[in-house]
KOLLUMGU-953725 format. One record per residue (C-alpha): chain; x, y, z. Coordinates in Angstrom, 2 decimals. Layout:
REM residues N
+------+---------+---------+---------+
: kegu :      px :      py :      pz :
+------+---------+---------+---------+
:    A :       X :       Y :       Z :
...
+------+---------+---------+---------+
END
This chain:
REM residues 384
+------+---------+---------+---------+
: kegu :      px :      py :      pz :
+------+---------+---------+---------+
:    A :    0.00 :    0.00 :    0.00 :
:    A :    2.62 :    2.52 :    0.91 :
:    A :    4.80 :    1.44 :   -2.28 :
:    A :    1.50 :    2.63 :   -4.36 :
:    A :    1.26 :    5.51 :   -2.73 :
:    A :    4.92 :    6.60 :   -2.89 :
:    A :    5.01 :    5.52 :   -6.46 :
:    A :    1.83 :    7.89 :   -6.96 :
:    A :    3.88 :   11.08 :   -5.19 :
:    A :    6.49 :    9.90 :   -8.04 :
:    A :    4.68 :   10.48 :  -10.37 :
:    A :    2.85 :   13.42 :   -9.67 :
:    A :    6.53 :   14.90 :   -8.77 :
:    A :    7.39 :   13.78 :  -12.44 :
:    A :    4.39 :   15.92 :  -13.73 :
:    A :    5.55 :   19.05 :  -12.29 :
:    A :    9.02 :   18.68 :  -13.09 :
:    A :    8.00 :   18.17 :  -16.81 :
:    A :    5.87 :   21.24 :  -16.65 :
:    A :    8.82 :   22.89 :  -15.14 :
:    A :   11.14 :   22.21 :  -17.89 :
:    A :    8.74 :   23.16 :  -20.51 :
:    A :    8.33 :   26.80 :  -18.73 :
:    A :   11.85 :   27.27 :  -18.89 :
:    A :   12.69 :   25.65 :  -22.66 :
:    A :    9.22 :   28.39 :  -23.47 :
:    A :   11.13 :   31.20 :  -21.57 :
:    A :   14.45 :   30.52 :  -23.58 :
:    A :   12.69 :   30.07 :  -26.99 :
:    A :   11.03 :   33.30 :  -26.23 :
:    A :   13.74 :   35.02 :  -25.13 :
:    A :   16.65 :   33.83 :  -27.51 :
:    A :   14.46 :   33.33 :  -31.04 :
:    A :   16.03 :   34.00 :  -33.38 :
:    A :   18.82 :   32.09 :  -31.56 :
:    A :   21.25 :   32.97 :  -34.63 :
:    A :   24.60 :   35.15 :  -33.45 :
:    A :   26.35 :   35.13 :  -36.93 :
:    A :   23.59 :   36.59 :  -39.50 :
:    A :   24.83 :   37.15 :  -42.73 :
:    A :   25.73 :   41.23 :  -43.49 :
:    A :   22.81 :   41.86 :  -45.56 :
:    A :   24.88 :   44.23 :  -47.74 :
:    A :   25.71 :   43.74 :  -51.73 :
:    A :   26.83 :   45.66 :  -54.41 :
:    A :   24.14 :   47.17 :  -56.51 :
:    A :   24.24 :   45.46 :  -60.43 :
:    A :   23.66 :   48.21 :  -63.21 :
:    A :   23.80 :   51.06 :  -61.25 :
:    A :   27.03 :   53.00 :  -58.50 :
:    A :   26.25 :   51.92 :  -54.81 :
:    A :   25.12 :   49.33 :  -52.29 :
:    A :   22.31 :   47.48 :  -51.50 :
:    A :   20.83 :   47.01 :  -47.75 :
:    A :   18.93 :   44.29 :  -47.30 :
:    A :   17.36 :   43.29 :  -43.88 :
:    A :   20.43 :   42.90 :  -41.66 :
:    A :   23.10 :   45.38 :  -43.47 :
:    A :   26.17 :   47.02 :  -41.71 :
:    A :   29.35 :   49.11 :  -43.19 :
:    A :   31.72 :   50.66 :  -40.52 :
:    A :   35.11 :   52.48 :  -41.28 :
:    A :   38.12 :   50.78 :  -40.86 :
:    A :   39.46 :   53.52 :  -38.80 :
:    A :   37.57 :   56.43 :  -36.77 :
:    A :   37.04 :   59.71 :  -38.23 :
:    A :   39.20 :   62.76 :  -37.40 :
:    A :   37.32 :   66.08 :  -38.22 :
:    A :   39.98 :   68.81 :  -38.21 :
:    A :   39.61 :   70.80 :  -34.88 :
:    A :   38.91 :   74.70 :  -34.91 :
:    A :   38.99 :   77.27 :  -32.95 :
:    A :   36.15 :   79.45 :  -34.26 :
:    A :   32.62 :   77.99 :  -33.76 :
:    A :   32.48 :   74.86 :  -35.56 :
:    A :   31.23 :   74.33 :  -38.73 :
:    A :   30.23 :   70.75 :  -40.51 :
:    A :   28.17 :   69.59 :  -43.34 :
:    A :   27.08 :   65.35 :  -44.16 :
:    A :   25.54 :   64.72 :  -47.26 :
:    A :   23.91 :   61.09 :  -47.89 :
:    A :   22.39 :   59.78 :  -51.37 :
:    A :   19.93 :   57.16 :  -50.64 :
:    A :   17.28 :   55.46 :  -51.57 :
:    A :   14.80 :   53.79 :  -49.01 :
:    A :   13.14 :   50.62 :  -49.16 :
:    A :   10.70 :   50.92 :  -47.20 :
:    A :    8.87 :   53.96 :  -45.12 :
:    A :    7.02 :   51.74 :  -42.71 :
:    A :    9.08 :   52.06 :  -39.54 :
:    A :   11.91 :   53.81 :  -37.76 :
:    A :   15.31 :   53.09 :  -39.33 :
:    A :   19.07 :   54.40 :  -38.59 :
:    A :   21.01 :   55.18 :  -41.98 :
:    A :   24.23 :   56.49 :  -40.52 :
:    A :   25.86 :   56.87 :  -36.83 :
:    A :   28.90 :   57.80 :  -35.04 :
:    A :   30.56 :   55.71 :  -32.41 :
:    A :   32.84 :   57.54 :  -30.42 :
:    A :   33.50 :   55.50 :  -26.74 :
:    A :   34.10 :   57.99 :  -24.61 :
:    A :   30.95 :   60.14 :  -25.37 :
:    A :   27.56 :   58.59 :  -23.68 :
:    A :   25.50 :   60.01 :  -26.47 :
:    A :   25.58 :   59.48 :  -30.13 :
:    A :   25.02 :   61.64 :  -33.14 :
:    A :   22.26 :   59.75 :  -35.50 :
:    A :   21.42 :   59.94 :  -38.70 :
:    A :   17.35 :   58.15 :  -38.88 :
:    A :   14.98 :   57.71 :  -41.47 :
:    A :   11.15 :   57.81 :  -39.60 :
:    A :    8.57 :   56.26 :  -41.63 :
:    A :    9.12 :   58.94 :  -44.62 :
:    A :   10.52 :   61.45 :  -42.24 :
:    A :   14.23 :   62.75 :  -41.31 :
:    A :   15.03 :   62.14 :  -37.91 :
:    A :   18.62 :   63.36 :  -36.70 :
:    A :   19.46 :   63.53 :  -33.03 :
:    A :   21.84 :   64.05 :  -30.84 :
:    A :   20.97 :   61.87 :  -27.93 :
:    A :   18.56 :   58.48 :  -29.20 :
:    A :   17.48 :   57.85 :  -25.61 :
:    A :   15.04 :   61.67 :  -26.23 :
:    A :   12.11 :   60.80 :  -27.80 :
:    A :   10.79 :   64.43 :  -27.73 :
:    A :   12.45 :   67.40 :  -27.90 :
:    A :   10.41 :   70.79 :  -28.39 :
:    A :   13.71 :   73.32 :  -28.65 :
:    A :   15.01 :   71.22 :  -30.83 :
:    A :   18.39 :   71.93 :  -29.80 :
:    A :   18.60 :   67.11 :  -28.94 :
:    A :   16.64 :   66.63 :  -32.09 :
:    A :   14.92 :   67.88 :  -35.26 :
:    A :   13.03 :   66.31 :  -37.93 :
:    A :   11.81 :   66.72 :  -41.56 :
:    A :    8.13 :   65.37 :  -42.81 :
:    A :    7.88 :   63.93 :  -46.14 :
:    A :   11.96 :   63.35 :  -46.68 :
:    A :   11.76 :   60.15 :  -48.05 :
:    A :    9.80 :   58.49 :  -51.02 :
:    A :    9.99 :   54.24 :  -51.61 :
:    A :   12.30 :   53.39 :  -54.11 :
:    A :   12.91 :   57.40 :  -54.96 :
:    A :   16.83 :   58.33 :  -54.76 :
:    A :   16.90 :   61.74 :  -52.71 :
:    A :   20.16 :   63.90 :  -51.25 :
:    A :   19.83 :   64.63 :  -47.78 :
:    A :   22.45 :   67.16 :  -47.21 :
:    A :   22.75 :   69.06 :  -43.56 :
:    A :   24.35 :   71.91 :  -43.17 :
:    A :   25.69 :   72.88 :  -40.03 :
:    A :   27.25 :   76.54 :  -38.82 :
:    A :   26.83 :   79.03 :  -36.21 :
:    A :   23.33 :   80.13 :  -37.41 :
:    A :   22.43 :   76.09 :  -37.20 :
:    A :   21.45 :   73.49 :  -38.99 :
:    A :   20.22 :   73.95 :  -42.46 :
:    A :   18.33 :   70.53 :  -44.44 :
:    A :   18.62 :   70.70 :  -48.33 :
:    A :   16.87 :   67.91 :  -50.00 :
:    A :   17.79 :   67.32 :  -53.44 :
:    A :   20.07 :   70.60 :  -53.36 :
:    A :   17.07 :   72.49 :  -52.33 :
:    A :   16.37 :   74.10 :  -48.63 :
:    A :   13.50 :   72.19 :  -47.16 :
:    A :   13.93 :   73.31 :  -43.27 :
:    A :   16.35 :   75.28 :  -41.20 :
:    A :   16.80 :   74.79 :  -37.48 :
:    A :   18.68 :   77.06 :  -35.85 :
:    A :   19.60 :   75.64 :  -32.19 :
:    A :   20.32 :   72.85 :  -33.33 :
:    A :   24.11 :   72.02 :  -34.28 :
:    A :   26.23 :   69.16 :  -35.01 :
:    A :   29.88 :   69.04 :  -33.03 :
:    A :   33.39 :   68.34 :  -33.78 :
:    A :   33.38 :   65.45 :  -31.14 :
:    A :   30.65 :   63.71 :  -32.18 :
:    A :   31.76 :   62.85 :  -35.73 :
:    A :   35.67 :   62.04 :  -34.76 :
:    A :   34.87 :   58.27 :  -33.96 :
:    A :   33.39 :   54.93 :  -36.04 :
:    A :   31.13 :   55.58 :  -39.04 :
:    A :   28.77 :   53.05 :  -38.72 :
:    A :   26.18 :   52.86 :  -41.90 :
:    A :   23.25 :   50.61 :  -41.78 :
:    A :   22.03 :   50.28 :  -38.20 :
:    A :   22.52 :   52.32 :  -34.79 :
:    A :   26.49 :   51.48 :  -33.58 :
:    A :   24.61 :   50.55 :  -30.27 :
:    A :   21.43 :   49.18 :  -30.98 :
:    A :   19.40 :   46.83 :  -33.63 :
:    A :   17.90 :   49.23 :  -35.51 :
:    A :   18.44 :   48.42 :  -39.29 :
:    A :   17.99 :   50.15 :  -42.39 :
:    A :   17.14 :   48.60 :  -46.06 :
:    A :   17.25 :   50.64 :  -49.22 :
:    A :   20.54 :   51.73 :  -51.46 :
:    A :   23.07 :   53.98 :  -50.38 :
:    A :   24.42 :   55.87 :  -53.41 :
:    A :   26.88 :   58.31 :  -51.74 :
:    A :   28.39 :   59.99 :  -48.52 :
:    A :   30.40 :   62.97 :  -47.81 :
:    A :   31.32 :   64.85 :  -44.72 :
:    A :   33.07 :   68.30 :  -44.75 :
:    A :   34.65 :   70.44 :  -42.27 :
:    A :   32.45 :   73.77 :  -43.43 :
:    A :   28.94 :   74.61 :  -43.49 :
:    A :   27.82 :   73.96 :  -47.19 :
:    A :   25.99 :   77.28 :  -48.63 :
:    A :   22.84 :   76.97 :  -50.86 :
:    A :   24.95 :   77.43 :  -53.89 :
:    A :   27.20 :   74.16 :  -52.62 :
:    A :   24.34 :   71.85 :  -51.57 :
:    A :   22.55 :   72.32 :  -54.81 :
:    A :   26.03 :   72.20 :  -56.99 :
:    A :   26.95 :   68.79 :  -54.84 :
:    A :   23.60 :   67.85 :  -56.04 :
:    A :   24.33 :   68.09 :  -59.31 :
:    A :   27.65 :   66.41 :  -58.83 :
:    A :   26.07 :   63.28 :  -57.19 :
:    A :   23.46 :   62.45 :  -59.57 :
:    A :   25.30 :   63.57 :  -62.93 :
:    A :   28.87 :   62.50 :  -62.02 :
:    A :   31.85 :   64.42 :  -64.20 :
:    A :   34.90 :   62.99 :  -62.64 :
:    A :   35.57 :   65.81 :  -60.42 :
:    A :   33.82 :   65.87 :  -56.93 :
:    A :   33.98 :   69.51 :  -54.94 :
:    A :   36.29 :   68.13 :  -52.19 :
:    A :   37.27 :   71.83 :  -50.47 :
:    A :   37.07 :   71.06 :  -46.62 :
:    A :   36.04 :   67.13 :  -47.43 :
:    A :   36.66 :   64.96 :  -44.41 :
:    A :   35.65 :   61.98 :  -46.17 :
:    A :   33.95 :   61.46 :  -49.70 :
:    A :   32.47 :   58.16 :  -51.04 :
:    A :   30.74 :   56.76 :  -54.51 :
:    A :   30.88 :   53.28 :  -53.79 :
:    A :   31.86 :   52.87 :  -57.34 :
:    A :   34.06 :   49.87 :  -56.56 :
:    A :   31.21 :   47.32 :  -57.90 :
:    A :   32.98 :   44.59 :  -55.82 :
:    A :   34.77 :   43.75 :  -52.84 :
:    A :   34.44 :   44.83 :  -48.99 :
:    A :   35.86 :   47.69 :  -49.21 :
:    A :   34.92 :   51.43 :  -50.14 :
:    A :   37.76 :   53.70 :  -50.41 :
:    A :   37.77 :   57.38 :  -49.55 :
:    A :   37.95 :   60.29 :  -52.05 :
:    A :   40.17 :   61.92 :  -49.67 :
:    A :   43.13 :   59.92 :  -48.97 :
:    A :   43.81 :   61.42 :  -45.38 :
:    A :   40.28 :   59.92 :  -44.23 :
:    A :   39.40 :   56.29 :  -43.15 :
:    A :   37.59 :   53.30 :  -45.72 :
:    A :   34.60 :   51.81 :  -45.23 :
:    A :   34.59 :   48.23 :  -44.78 :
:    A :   31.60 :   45.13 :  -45.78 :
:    A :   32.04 :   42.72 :  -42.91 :
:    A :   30.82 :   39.43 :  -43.63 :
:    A :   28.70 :   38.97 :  -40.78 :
:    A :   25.99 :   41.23 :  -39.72 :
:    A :   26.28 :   42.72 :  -35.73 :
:    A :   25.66 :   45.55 :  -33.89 :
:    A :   29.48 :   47.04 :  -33.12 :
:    A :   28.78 :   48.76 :  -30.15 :
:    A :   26.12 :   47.13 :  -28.13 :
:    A :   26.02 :   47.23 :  -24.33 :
:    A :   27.09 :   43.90 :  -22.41 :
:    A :   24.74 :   43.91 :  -19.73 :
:    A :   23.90 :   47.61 :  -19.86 :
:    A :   22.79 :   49.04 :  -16.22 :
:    A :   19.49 :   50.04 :  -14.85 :
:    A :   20.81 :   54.17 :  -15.11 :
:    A :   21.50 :   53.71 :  -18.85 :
:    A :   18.65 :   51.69 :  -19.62 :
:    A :   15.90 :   54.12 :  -18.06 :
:    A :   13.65 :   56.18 :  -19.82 :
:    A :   10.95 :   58.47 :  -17.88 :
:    A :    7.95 :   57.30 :  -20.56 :
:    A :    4.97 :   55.01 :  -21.17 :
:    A :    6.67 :   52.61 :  -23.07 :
:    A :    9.46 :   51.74 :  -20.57 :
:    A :    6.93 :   51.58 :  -17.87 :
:    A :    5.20 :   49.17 :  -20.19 :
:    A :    8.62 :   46.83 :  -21.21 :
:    A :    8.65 :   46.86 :  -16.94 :
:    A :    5.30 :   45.48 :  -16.23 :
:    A :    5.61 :   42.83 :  -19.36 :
:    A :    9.33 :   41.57 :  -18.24 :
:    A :    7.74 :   41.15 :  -14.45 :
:    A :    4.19 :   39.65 :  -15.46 :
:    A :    6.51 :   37.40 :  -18.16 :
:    A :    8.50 :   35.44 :  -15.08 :
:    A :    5.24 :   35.23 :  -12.71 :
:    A :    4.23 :   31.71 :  -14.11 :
:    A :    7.49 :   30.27 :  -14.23 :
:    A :    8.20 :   31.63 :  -10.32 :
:    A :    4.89 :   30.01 :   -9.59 :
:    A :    6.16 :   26.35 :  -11.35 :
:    A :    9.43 :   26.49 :  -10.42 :
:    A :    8.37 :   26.97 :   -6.76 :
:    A :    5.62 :   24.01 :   -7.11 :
:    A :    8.02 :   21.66 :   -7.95 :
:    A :   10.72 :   23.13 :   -5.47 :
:    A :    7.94 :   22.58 :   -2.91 :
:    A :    7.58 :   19.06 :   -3.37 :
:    A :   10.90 :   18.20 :   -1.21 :
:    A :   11.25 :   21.93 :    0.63 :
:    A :    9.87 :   23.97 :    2.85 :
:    A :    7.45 :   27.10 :    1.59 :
:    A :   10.08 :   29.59 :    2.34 :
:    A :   13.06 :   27.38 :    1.49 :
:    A :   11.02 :   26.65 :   -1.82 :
:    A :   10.50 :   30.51 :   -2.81 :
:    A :   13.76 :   31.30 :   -2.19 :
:    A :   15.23 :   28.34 :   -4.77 :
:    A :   12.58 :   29.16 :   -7.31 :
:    A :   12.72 :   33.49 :   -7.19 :
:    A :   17.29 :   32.71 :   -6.81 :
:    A :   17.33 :   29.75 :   -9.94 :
:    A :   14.97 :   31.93 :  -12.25 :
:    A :   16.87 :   35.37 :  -11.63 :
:    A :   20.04 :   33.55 :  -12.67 :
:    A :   18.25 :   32.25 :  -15.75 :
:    A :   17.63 :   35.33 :  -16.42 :
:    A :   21.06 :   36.22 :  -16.13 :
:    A :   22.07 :   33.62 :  -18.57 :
:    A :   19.61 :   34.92 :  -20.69 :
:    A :   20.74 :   38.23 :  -21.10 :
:    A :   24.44 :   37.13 :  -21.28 :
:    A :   23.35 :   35.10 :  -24.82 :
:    A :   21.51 :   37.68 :  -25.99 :
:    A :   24.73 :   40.40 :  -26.03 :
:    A :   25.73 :   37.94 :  -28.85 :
:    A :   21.98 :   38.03 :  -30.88 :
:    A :   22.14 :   41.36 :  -32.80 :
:    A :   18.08 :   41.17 :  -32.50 :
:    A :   18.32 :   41.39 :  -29.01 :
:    A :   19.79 :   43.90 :  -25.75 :
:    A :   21.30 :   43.05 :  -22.69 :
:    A :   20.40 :   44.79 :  -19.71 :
:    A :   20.31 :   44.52 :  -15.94 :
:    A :   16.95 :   45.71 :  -15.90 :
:    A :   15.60 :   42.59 :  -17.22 :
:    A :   17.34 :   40.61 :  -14.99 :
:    A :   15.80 :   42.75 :  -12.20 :
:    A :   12.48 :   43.01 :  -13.57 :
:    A :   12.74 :   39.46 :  -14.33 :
:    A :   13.72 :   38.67 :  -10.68 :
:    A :   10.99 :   40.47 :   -9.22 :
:    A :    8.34 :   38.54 :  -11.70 :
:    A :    9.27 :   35.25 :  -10.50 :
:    A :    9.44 :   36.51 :   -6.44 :
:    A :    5.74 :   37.30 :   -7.20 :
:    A :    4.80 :   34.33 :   -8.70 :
:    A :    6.64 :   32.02 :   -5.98 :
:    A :    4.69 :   34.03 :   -3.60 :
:    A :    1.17 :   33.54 :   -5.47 :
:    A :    2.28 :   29.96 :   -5.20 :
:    A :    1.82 :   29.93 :   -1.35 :
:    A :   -2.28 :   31.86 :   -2.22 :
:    A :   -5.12 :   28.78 :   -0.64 :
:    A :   -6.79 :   29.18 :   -3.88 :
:    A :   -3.66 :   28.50 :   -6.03 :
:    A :   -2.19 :   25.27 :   -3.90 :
:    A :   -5.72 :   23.84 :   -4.24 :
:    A :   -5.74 :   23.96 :   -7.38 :
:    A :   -2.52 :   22.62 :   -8.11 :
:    A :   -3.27 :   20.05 :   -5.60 :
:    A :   -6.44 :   19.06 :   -7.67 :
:    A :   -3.97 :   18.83 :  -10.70 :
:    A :   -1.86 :   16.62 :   -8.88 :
:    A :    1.10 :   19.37 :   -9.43 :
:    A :    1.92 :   19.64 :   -5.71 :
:    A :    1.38 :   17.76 :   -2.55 :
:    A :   -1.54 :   17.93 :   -0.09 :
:    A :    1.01 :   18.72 :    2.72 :
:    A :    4.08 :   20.89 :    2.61 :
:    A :    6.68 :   20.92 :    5.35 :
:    A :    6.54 :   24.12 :    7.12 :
:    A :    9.88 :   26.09 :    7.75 :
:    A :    8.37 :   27.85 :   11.01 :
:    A :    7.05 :   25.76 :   13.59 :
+------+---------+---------+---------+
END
């Protein structure tokens, strides 16, 4: 009789540690999907036509960081880019500069079929425009456009097509945050790709007049042979048709290398809670999902912890083993370019499962697992 009985605790033990291991192969699939570190570079030459192709997962960095020449006057810098979007569905980055020791990074974003150009990503609105401007109506699917800006003491000035669309003049782009990594294709910190051609890029060391923006024009779309390089940093055509690499116009700046796998160069390895925090809806929301997420699997993982512990012994195991899953987690997903790493999770994560291990210890909950034969009709107590 008592060999029935312990052989019917066995296998009601059994049951819960299956369910257990499903809720934590679900959390992993979730979590790491696509579970692919080495994605192809999504970049290729275009065929019939100067330039290069982004497609889904696309990256080009320089092989070396850039190296604006410093001045002493107020500072003065243009970028022009000749592209060609596929798509105007979403929020994109076309060009960025890495440079380590500055927290903040100068962007270059496409927004649906707007211009977005920042200073500082982590702003998502900014009504000085002084962090960030933007441009309505920049882009057109499948339509090849120069986006020039033109920055000087006066501001920023936005040509489109050699022609002024907008000028905004607190806004103003900064010696140190072009000297470091051009990164074309996706944010040098983040997954944020772009898909669509890339046709040209130039950066000078002067503010580009009307005259120059819609001469460069001119220059990019009918080419003669001979660029306007006065005060170029860097110039490229991407006429090379082959290869992974894109040399410079001006021989004193870096190339621009294809890699031949796809990443994000710069991304945080387990970025903390300060970085990570933004005062808005949407990172209130990614809070409550991360903690709701890890509530079930505290709440298995201390039913089947409970068959052989005590109730406290039992959330302590479950709320400790799924925080350091989550752990794990966001240690393998540094090396998925789809996905971040960041304490928070691992907090947020933490604090989901401490819930759910305490919901676990709720009359109405044990009964029910008890009915389900998913946890014992006795626990030890660790008090008394």
């Amino acid at each position: 009789m008592a060999t029935n009985e312990q052989f019917g605790v066995f296998q009601d033990r059994s049951r819960t540690r299956v369910l257990y291991i499903v809720a934590v192969v679900a959390v992993l699939v979730a979590t790491l999907s696509p579970l692919n570190p080495f994605p192809r570079n999504g970049v290729m030459w275009l065929t019939g036509a100067i330039g290069l192709k982004f497609v889904k997962n696309g990256l080009v960095v320089s092989n070396q960081p850039l190296n604006p020449p410093a001045k002493d006057a107020i500072e003065s810098y243009s970028i022009e880019l000749l592209v060609k979007p596929a798509s105007v569905g979403w929020s994109y980055t076309i060009l960025g500069f890495y440079v380590p020791a500055r927290p903040t990074q100068f962007l270059v974003r496409q927004w649906t079929d707007g211009l977005l150009v920042t200073h500082d990503p982590r702003v998502d609105t900014d009504r000085t425009r002084t962090i960030k401007f933007d441009v309505d109506h920049a882009f057109v699917r499948g339509r090849l456009v120069l986006v020039t800006l033109a920055s000087g003491p006066n501001g920023t000035t936005v040509y489109l097509d050699g022609q002024r669309a907008e000028s905004f003049p607190r806004f103003k782009i900064a010696r140190n945050e072009l000297a470091g990594q051009i990164v074309l294709g996706t944010s040098p910190s983040s997954y944020h790709p772009w898909s669509g051609e890339l046709r040209g890029l130039a950066i000078y060391s002067k503010e580009l007049t009307p005259a120059d923006a819609l001469r460069h024009f001119q220059e990019w779309t009918t080419p003669s042979g001979h660029p306007d390089l006065e005060s170029a940093v860097s110039r490229y055509n991407f006429a090379e048709g082959t290869g992974r690499e894109v040399r410079n116009e001006v021989t004193s700046g870096p190339n621009l290398e294809i890699p031949a796998i796809f990443s994000v160069p710069h991304k945080a390895f387990l970025s903390s809670p300060a970085k990570e925090f933004k005062a808005d809806r949407r990172y209130a929301f990614d809070v409550l999902i991360n903690v709701a997420g890890f509530v079930p699997l505290g709440l298995i993982s201390c039913a089947y912890f409970g068959w052989n512990r005590s109730r406290w012994q039992a959330i302590l195991i479950a709320t400790v083993s799924c925080g350091t899953l989550s752990l794990l987690i966001e240690i393998l997903q540094y090396y998925i370019p789809r996905r971040g790493s960041g304490m928070t999770d691992v907090i947020t994560n933490t604090l989901g499962a401490a819930v759910g291990a305490i919901l676990m210890q709720a009359a109405p909950v044990r009964r029910i697992l008890t009915r389900m034969k998913l946890f014992p009709e006795t626990q030890r107590s660790a008090i008394g």
